[in-house]
C-alpha positions in Angstrom: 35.7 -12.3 -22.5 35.0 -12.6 -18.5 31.1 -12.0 -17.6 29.7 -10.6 -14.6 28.4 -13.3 -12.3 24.5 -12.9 -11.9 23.0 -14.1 -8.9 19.5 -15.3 -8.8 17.8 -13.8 -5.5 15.2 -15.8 -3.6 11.8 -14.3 -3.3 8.6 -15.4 -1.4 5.3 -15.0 -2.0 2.1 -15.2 0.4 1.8 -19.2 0.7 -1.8 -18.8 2.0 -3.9 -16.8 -0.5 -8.0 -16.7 0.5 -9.9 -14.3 -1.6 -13.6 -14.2 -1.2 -17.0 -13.7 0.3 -17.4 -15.1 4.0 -13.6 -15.3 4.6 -13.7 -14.2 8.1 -15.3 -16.8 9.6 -13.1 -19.5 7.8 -9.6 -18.3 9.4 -9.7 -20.5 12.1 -9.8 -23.5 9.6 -6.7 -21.8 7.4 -4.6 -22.1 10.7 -5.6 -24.9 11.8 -4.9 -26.4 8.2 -1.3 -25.0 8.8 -0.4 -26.0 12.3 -0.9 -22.8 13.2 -2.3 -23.7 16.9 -1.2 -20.6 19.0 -1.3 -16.9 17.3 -1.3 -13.2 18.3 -3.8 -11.3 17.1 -3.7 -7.8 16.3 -6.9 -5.9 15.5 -7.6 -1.9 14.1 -9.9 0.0 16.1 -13.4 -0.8 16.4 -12.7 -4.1 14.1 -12.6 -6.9 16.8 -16.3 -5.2 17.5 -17.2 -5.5 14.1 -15.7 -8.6 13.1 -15.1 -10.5 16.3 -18.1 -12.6 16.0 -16.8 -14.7 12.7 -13.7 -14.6 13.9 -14.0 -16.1 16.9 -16.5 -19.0 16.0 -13.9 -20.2 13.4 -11.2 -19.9 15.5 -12.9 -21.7 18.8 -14.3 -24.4 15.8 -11.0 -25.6 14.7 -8.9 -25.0 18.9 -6.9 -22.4 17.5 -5.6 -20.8 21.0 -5.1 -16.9 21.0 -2.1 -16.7 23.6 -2.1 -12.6 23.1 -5.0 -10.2 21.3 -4.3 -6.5 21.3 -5.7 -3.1 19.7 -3.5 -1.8 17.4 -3.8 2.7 17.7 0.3 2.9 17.1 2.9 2.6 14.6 5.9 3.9 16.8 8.4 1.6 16.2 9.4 1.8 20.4 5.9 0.8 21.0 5.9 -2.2 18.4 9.5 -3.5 19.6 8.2 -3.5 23.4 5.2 -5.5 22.7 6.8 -8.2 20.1 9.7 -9.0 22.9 7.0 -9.5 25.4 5.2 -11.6 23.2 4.8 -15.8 24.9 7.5 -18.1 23.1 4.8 -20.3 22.1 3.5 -18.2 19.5 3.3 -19.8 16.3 2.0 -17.1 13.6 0.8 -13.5 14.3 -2.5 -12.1 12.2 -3.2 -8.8 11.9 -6.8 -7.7 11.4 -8.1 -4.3 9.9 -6.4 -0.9 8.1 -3.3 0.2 7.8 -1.2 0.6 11.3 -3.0 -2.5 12.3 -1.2 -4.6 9.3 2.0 -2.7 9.9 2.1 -3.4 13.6 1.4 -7.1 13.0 3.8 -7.2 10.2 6.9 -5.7 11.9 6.5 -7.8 14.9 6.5 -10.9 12.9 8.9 -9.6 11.3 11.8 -9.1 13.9 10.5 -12.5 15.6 10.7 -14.3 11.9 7.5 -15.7 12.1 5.1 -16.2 9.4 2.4 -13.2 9.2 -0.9 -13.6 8.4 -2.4 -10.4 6.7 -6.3 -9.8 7.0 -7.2 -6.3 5.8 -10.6 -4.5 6.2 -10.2 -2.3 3.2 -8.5 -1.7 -0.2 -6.9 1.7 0.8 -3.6 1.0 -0.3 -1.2 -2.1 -1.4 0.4 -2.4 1.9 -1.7 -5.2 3.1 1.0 -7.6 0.9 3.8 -5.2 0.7 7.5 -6.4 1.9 7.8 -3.1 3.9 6.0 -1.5 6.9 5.1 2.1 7.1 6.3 2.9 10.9 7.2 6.1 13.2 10.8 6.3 14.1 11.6 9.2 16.7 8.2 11.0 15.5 9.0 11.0 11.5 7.2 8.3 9.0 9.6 5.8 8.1 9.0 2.5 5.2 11.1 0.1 6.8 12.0 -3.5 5.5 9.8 -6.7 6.5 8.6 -9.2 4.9 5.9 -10.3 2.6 3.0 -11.9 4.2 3.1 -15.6 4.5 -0.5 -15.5 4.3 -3.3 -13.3 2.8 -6.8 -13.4 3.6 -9.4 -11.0 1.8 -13.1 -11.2 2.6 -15.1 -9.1 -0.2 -18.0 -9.1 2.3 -16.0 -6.4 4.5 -14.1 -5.0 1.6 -17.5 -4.1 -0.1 -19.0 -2.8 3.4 -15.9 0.0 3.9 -16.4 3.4 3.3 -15.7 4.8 -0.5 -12.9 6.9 0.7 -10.8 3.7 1.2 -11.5 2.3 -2.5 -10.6 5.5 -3.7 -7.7 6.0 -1.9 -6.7 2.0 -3.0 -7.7 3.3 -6.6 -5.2 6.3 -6.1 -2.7 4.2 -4.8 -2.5 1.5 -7.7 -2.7 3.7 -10.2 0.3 5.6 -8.8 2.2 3.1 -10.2 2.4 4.9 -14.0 4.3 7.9 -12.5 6.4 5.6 -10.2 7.9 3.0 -12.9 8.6 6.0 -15.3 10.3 7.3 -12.0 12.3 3.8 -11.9 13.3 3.7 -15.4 14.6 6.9 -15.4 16.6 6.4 -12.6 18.2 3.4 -13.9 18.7 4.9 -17.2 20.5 7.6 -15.8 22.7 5.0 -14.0 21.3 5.8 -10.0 19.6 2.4 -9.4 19.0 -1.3 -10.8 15.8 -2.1 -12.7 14.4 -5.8 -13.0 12.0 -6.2 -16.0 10.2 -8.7 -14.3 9.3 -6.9 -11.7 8.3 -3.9 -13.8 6.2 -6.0 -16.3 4.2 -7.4 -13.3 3.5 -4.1 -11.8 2.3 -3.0 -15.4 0.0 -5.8 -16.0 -1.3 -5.1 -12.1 -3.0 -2.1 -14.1 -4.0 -4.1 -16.8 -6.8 -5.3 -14.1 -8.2 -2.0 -13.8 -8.0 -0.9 -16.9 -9.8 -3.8 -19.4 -11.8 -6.2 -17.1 -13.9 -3.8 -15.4 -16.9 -1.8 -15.1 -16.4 2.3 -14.1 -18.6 0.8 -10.4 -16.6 1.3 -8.2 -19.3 -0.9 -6.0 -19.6 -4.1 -8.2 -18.0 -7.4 -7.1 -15.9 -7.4 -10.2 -14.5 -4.0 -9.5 -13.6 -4.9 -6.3 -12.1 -8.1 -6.9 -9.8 -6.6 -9.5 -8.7 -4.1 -7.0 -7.6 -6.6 -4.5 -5.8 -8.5 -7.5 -4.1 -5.4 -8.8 -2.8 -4.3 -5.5 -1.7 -7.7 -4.6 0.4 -7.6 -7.5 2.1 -4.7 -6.7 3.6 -5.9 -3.5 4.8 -8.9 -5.1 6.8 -6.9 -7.7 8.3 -5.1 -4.9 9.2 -8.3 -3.3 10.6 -9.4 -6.4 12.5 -6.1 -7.0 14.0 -6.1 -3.8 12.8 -2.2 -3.6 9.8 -0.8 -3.3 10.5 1.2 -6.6 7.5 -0.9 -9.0 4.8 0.7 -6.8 6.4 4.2 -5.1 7.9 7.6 -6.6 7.8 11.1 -7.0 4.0 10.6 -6.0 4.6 8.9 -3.2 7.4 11.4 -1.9 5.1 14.0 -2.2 2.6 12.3 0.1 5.0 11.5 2.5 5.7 15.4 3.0 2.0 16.5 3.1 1.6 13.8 6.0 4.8 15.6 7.3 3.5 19.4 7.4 -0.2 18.9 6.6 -2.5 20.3 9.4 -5.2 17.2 8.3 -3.6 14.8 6.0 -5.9 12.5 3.6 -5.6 9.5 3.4 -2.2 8.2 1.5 -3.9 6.7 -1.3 -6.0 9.9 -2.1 -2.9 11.9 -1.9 -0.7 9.4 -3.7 -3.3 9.5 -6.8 -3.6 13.4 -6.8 0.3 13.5 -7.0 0.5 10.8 -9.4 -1.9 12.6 -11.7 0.8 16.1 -11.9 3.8 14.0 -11.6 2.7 12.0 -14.6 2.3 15.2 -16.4 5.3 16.3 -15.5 6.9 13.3 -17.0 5.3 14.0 -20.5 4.3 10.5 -19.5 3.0 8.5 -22.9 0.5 7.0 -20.2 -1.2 10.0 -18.4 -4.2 10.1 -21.1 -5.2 6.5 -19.3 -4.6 7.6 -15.9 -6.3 10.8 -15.8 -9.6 8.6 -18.3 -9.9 5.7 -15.5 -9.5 8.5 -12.3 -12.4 10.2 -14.2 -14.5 7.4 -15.0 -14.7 5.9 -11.4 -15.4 9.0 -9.9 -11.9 9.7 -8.1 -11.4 13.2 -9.2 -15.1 14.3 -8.3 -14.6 12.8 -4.6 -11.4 14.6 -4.3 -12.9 17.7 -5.2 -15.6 17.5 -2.8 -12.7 18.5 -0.1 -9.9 19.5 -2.5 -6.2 19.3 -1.2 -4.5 22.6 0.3 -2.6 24.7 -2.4 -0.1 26.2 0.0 0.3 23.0 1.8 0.9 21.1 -1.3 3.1 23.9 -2.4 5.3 23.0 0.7 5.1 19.8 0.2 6.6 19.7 -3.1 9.7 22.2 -1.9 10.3 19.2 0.7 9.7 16.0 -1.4 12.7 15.7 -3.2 14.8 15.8 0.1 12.4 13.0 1.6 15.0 10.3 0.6 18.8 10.8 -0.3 20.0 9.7 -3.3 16.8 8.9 -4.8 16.2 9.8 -8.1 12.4 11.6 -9.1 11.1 13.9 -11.9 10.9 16.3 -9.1 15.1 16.0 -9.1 15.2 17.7 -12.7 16.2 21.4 -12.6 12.5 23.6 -12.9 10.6 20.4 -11.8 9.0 23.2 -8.7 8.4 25.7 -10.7 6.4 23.5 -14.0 4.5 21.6 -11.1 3.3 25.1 -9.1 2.5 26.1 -12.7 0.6 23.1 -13.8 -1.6 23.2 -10.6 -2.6 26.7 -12.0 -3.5 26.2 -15.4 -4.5 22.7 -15.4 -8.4 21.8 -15.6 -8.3 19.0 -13.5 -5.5 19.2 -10.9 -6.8 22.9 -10.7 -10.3 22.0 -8.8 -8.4 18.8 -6.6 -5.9 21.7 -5.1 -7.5 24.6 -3.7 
């Protein structure tokens, strides 16, 4: 009997890993420590004004030179491409310092130069901060596009605690996402469309296992936050290990993607992503949406989304265009009726019926 060759594929994982209070101000010393001399810095806006200070004292401390420093307010891929070409040669790690476009800009750049990327977020909006992708505009439409996985990550719970609750949510949203998108995954293998890798899947269900036993329902507390910034670690490592970004994205996240697409104001993705998660799941007679929809109660997540409740008719629309979002790509929203149940279950369900108005 002849058996398939299997191939072990090499993964990485961030090498530097600082998670903490008063991390900031310490950076300087993690370079340093690395031979990390000369760096590009790329900041969100507003955060070289907030955070500048610690920054800069740790980084002057140790003669860590900055040979180029630049506000991040893009994510078009032209715009990235220019400014990583024009980058000095000397340039021996790039940092990026705040939210989302911020990381992604830093991330691509290092990316096509093949340099090691230092990731240093300001909030726990989503898991992209150690993700293997970047979330980029190509020709005006939002793209994920492959990078790589931070070499280093960077957390300081003093700024992670100061951010507005919006972004926790959202970062809440987002992990949780994950019970929709594995069932997604599964199914897909199952029904012969893609690969699966256990490994990968078990780590991006024990990701949740943070959330759901070792916390509090304060969304405010230390603990709570720490977990967070565990659990959506995780998750980009399991899509590092997967090769795909299939352990931590879906039907929920499709759906997302097209409300940012024809949404007039579009939420934030992790608000959006655990809104969509919540009817996807239940769409999936999912054996886990019980615990999703009890730990989006408890902390609060369903109450701040109803405060300014998502647009029917733009959610509506959005669903019409998600499963065309990707080819080939396998959802619950790609079973015959999917539209119809989910337009139906915004109706009649309690919870999903105050979140879209």
């Amino acid at each position: 009997m002849k058996y398939q060759q299997i191939i072990n594929r090499q993964i990485n994982i961030p090498y530097l890993l600082k998670i903490g209070n008063g991390k900031i101000a310490k950076i300087g010393k993690y370079l340093f420590d690395k031979d990390m001399t000369e760096v590009a810095v790329f900041w969100g806006e507003g955060m070289s004004h907030l955070l500048g200070d610690k920054f800069y004292f740790g980084i002057n401390e140790h003669g860590i030179k900055i040979v180029h420093e630049q506000t991040v307010n893009t994510i078009a891929l032209e715009d990235i491409t220019k400014a990583t070409f024009n980058l000095p040669t000397t340039v021996k790690a790039v940092l990026g310092i705040g939210g989302g476009k911020a990381l992604d800009f830093a991330k691509y750049t290092a990316y096509l130069l093949r340099l090691p990327y230092i990731s240093v977020p300001s909030s726990m909006s989503n898991d992209g901060f150690c993700s293997p992708t970047s979330s980029l505009t190509v020709n005006g439409a939002r793209k994920t596009v492959k990078s790589s996985i931070p070499f280093g990550v960077v957390v300081d719970l003093d700024v992670i605690a100061a951010c507005p609750k919006a972004f926790t949510y959202s970062g809440i949203g987002d992990m949780l996402s994950k019970i929709s998108a594995l069932w997604d995954w599964k199914q897909a293998f199952l029904k012969g469309y893609e690969k699966y890798n256990d490994f990968a899947s078990m780590l991006s269900y024990n990701s949740l296992d943070l959330l759901y036993l070792r916390h509090s329902s304060d969304i405010d507390s230390p603990q709570f936050q720490r977990s967070l910034v565990n659990s959506l670690l995780y998750s980009g490592i399991a899509m590092e290990i997967a090769g795909t970004s299939r352990p931590a994205s879906g039907s929920e996240h499709l759906i997302s993607h097209a409300l940012d697409q024809i949404s007039e104001h579009p939420q934030l993705h992790g608000v959006q992503v655990g809104v969509a998660s919540y009817l996807c799941s239940l769409l999936q007679n999912n054996v886990a949406t019980s615990g999703l929809r009890d730990v989006l109660q408890q902390v609060g997540f369903f109450d701040f989304v109803a405060e300014k409740p998502l647009s029917k008719k733009e959610f509506v629309e959005a669903l019409k265009l998600a499963p065309s979002i990707k080819n080939n790509y396998y959802t619950v929203l790609s079973d015959e009726g999917s539209f119809e149940r989910a337009v139906q279950l915004i109706s009649e369900d309690k919870i999903l019926h105050k979140l879209i108005v």
